[in-house]
C-alpha positions in Angstrom: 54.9 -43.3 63.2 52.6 -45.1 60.7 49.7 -43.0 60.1 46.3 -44.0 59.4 45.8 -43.8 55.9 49.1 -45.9 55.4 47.7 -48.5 58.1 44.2 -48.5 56.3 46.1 -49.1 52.7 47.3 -52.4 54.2 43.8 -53.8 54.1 42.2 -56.1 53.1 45.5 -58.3 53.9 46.5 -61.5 52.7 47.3 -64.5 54.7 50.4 -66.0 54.0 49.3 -69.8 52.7 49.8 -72.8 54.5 52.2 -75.7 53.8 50.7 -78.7 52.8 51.8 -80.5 55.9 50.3 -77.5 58.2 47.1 -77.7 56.4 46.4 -81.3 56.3 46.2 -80.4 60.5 45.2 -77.4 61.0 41.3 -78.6 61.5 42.2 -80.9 64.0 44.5 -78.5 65.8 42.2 -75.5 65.5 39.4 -77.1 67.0 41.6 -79.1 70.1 43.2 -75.3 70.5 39.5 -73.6 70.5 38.3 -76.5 72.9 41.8 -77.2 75.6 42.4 -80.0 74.2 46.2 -80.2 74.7 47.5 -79.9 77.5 49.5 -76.3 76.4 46.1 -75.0 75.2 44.6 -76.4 78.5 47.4 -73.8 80.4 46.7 -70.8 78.0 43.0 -71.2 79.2 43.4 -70.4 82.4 45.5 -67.1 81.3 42.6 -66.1 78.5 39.9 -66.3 81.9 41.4 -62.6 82.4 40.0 -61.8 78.8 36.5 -63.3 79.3 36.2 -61.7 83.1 37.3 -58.4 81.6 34.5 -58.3 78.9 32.0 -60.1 81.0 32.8 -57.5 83.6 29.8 -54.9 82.6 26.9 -57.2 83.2 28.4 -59.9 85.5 27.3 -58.0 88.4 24.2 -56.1 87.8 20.4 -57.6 86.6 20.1 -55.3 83.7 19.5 -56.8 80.7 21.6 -56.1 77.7 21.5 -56.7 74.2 24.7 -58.1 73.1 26.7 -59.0 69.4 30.1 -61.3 69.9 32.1 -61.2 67.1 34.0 -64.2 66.6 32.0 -66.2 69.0 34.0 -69.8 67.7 32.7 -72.3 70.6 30.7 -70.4 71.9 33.2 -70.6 75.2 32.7 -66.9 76.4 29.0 -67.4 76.9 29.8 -69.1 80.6 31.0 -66.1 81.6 28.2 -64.0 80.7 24.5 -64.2 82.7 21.5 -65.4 80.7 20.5 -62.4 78.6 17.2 -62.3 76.5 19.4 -60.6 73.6 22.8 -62.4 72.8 23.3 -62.4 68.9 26.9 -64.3 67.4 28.4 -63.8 64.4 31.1 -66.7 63.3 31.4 -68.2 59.7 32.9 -71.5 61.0 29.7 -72.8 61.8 31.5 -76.3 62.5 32.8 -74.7 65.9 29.5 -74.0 67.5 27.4 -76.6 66.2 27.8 -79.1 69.0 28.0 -76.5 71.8 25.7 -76.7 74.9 25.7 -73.1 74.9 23.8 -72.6 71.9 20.3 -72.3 73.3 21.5 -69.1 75.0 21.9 -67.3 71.4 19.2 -65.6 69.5 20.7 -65.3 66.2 23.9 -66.7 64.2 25.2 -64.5 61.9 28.4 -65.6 59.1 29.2 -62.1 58.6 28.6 -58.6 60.5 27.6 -56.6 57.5 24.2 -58.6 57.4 23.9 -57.5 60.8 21.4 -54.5 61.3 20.1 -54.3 64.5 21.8 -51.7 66.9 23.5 -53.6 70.2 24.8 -52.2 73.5 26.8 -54.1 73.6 29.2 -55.5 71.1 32.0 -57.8 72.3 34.9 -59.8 70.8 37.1 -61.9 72.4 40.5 -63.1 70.6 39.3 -62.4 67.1 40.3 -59.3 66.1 44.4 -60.4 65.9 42.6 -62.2 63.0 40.8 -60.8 60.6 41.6 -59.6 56.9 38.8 -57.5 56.6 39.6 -55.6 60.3 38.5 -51.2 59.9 35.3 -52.6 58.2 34.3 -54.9 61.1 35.6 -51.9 63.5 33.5 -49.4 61.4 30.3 -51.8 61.1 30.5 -52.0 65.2 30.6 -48.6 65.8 27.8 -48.2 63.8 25.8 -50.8 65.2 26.2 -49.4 68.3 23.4 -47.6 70.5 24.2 -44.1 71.4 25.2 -45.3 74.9 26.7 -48.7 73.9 30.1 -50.3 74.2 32.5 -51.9 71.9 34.6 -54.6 74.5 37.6 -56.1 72.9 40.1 -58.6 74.0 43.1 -60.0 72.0 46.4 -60.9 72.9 49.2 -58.6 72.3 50.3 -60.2 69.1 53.4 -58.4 67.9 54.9 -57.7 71.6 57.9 -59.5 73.2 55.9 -61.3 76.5 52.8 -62.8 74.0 55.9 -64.1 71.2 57.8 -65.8 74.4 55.3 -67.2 76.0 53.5 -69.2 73.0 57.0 -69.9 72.0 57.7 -71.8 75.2 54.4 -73.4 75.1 52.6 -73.9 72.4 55.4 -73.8 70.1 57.1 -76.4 71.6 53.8 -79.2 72.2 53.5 -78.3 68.4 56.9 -79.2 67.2 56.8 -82.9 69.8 53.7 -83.4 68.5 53.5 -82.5 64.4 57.2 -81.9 63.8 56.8 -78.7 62.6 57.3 -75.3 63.4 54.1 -73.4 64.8 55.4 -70.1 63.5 54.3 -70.5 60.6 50.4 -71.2 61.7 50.8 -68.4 64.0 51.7 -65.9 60.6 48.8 -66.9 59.1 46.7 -66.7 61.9 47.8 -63.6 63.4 47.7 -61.1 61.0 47.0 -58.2 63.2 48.8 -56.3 65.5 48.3 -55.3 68.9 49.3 -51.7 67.4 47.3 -51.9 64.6 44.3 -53.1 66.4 44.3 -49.9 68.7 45.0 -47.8 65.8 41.9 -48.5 64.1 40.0 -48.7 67.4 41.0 -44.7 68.5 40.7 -44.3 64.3 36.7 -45.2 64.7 35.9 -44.0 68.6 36.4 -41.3 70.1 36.7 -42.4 73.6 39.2 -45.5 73.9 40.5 -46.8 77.5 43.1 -50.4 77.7 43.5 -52.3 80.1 46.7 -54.9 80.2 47.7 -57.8 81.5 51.2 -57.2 82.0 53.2 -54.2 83.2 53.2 -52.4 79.5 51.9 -52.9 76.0 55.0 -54.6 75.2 55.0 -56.8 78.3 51.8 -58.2 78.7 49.9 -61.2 77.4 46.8 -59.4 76.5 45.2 -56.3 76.3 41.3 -55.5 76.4 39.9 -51.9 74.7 36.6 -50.2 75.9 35.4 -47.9 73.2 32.9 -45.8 73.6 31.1 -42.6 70.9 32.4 -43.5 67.6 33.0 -41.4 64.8 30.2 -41.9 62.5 31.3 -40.4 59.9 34.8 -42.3 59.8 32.7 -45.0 60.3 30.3 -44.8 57.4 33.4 -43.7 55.4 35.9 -46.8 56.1 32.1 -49.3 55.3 31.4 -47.4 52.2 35.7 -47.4 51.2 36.2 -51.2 51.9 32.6 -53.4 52.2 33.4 -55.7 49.4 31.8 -55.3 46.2 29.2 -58.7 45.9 
């Protein structure tokens, strides 16, 4: 069983690069996959609803107001979901995704990168993101510790590493890619999908000490997605993974 230290010493990780043929369309392809525009990505969509239902769940029903952080907001296309709240900050360095969004009026502040963040949320939230990213225990760490004492950490990825996710984009995406570019979409999906589902909840019981999944599917392994509700981090594994791997300006 990998332990934590040896899953921490694997970050920050590198992508594998791109082939010139993969990068002259992976805009274009980004951007149709973040919007539906194919008609595979169109099908996905409707699965991913269970992700945005799940993390919209808290406040979808009730007229508290919350104040809320999305990591990894992209398109701004969880914000339908989620009722109009005075307090709904983003963070997302592709600026290019959001820009034309109809959604933006609902957001308070655009952020490119958590650790300028320094407000406390109760409610931080990230949907299909955290498969992602290079710089993953700091962003994990840096949530906890934005947190309110009473606040949530919602997270929603697919289950990246498991047999179900692997067949199903291989049956659907994977094959629109290849009729459409040619190519072979495991390769974008390597350098996309850095992260495990393992790894993910690693980190996640690392940095809180109450951590409850929900799957959709019949096991880790045989699900399509998985969403984590963390609750009381460890502060002090926190503040040590922020102060051990926030990059040095």
């Amino acid at each position: 069983m990998l332990t934590i230290d040896a899953l921490l010493a694997r970050f920050p990780k590198q992508r594998p690069p791109l082939p010139m043929a993969y990068q002259t369309i992976y805009h274009q392809h980004y951007k149709s996959n973040r919007d539906g525009g194919s008609q595979a990505s169109r099908f996905a969509h409707r699965f991913e609803r269970w992700m945005h239902q799940q993390i919209a769940e808290d406040c979808a029903n009730t007229r508290k107001s919350y104040t809320t952080l999305e990591i990894g907001a992209g398109t701004l296309n969880h914000l339908p979901y989620e009722p109009q709240q005075p307090i709904y900050d983003v963070v997302e360095p592709y600026t290019a995704l959001y820009e034309n969004s109809p959604h933006r009026q609902q957001v308070r502040h655009f952020f490119r990168d958590i650790m300028t963040v320094t407000e406390r949320y109760q409610r931080i939230i990230s949907i299909a993101t955290f498969e992602h990213l290079e710089h993953l225990p700091l962003v994990i760490a840096q949530s906890g510790l934005l947190l309110n004492p009473d606040g949530v950490l919602r997270v929603a990825i697919p289950a990246e590493g498991g047999i179900l996710w692997r067949l199903a984009w291989q049956i659907s995406t994977g094959v629109e890619f290849r009729l459409k570019y040619k190519l072979d979409y495991g390769v974008l999906m390597r350098h996309e999908h850095i992260n495990t589902w393992q790894e993910i909840q690693t980190l996640l019981t690392h940095c809180f000490t109450k951590v409850d999944r929900r799957l959709y599917g019949i096991s880790p392994q045989l699900s399509l997605y998985h969403v984590y509700l963390c609750q009381h981090p460890h502060l002090d594994r926190c503040q040590t993974i922020r102060q051990t791997y926030r990059p040095q300006n």
